[in-house]
N, C-alpha and C positions, 0 to 999 in steps of 0.2 A: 277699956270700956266695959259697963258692966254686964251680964250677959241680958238682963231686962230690956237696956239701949238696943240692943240689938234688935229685939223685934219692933220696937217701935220706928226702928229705921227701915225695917223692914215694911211694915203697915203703909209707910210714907209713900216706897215703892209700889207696893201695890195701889195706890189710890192712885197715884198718877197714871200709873198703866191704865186703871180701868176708864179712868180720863181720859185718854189718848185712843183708847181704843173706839172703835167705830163698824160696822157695818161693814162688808170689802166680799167681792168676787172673791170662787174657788184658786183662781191663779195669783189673786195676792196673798196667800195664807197658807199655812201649812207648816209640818213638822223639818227640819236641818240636821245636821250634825257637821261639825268642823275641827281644824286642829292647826295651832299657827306654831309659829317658830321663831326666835326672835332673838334679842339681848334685855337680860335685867339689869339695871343700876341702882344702887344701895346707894343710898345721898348723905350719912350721916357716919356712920360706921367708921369710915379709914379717917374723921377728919382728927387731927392731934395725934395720931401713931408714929412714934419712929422707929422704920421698917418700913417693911413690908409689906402692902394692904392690897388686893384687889377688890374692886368694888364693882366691877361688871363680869357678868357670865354668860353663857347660853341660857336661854331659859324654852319653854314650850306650854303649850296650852292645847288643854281638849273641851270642847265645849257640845254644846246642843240646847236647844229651842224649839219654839213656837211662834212663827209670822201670825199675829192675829190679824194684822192689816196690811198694806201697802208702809205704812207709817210706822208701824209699833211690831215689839216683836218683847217676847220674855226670853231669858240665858239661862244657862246654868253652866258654870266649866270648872275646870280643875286645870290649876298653873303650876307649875314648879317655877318657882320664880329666881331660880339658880344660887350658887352659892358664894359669899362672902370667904375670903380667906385672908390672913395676913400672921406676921412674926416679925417682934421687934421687941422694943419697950415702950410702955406709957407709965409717965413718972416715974423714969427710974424699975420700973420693976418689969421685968422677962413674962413673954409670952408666945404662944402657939395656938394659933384657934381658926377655926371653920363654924359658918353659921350657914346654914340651910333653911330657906326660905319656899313656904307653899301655901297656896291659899285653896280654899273653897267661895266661889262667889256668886250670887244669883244677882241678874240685874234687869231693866227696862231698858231696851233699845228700842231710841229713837230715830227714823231713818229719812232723811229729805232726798229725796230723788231730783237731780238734775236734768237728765234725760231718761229715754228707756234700759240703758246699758251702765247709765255711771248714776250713783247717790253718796252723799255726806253723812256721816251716823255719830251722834253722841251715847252713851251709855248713862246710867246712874244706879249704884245699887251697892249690895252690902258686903262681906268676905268675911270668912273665918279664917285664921291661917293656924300654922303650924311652925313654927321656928324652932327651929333647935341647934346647941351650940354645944360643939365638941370642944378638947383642945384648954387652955387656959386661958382668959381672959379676966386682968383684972378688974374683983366687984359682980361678977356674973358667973354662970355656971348652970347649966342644964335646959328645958325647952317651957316656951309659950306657947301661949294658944288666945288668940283677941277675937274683936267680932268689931270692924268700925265698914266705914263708907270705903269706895271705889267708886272711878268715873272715867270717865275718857273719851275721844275723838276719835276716828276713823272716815278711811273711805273705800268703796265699795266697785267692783267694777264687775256683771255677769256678764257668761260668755252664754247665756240662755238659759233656759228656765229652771233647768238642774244644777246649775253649777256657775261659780262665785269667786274671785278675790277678793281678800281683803285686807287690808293695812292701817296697822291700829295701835294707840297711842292708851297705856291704861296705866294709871295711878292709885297704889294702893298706899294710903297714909297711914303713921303712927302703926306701922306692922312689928308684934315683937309683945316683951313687957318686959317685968324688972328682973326675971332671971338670963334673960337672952341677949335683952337690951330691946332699944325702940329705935326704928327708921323709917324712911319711906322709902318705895320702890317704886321705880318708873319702868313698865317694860314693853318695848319697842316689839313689836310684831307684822309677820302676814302670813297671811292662812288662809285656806281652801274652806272653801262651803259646798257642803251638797244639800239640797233639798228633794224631798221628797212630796 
């Protein structure tokens, strides 16, 4: 994507936020920071390899925000979205290679509150990443850097007013380019929130 796209998908995000956002008491609102832990999987990478391939890792995430409402909140985090590995051949020809996947992503959390201790939350918003590929892979060779969408599901459960679970579902598509290669990655998470 080109880096232009990029801010127009970002503009998108901010309009909606400002949309969503609304008016809210001191105790809906306010400044977060959190950090989850999880598993990434790489959905495209290992498929036609003979050999070798891992396509799931550990992966983690550090994040931080802004509650502007009960409803709405803005992110910012930083994922290491764990690393691909594999060795074999594809067509006939030998290889050895590691792909290392990380994003930068800012997004719009949207939050439906069930009760006062449990809520449902969607995401939507944009990522820069960082990929980069050691090793031999044939056709590819050295690192990316993209700019597209991310989204995702979670949910949410506070133990009071400082402090938060959370378990969450984030999709970052077409991460990668033509020196690294392209995939998408799903990564499974839960993580602690504190607010302040």
């Amino acid at each position: 994507m080109k880096k232009k796209d990029g801010w127009g998908i970002l503009g998108i995000v901010l309009v909606l936020g400002l949309a969503t956002a609304a008016p809210a008491g001191a105790q809906d609102s306010g400044l977060y920071l959190g950090a989850s832990l999880g598993s990434a999987e790489s959905k495209n990478t290992c498929k036609g390899i003979v050999g070798t391939c891992d396509d799931k890792d550990t992966a983690f995430k550090f994040f931080g925000g802004y509650q502007v409402n009960r409803n709405f909140a803005w992110e910012l985090g930083y994922a290491f979205l764990g690393d691909v590995t594999g060795a074999g051949s594809l067509g006939g020809t030998a290889f050895d290679f590691e792909i290392t996947n990380k994003a930068l992503d800012f997004s719009g959390i949207v939050t439906l509150p069930v009760n006062d201790r449990f809520a449902v939350l969607g995401r939507l918003g944009v990522y820069r990443s960082q990929v980069e590929l050691s090793g031999t892979f044939p056709g590819l060779q050295g690192a990316d850097h993209n700019t597209s969408f991310t989204w995702g599901l979670g949910l949410r459960f506070d133990f009071g007013r400082a402090l938060a679970v959370r378990a969450e579902w984030q999709h970052y598509p077409n991460i990668g380019g033509d020196n690294a290669g392209v995939d998408d990655i799903d990564f499974l998470s839960l993580g602690l929130v504190m607010r302040f």
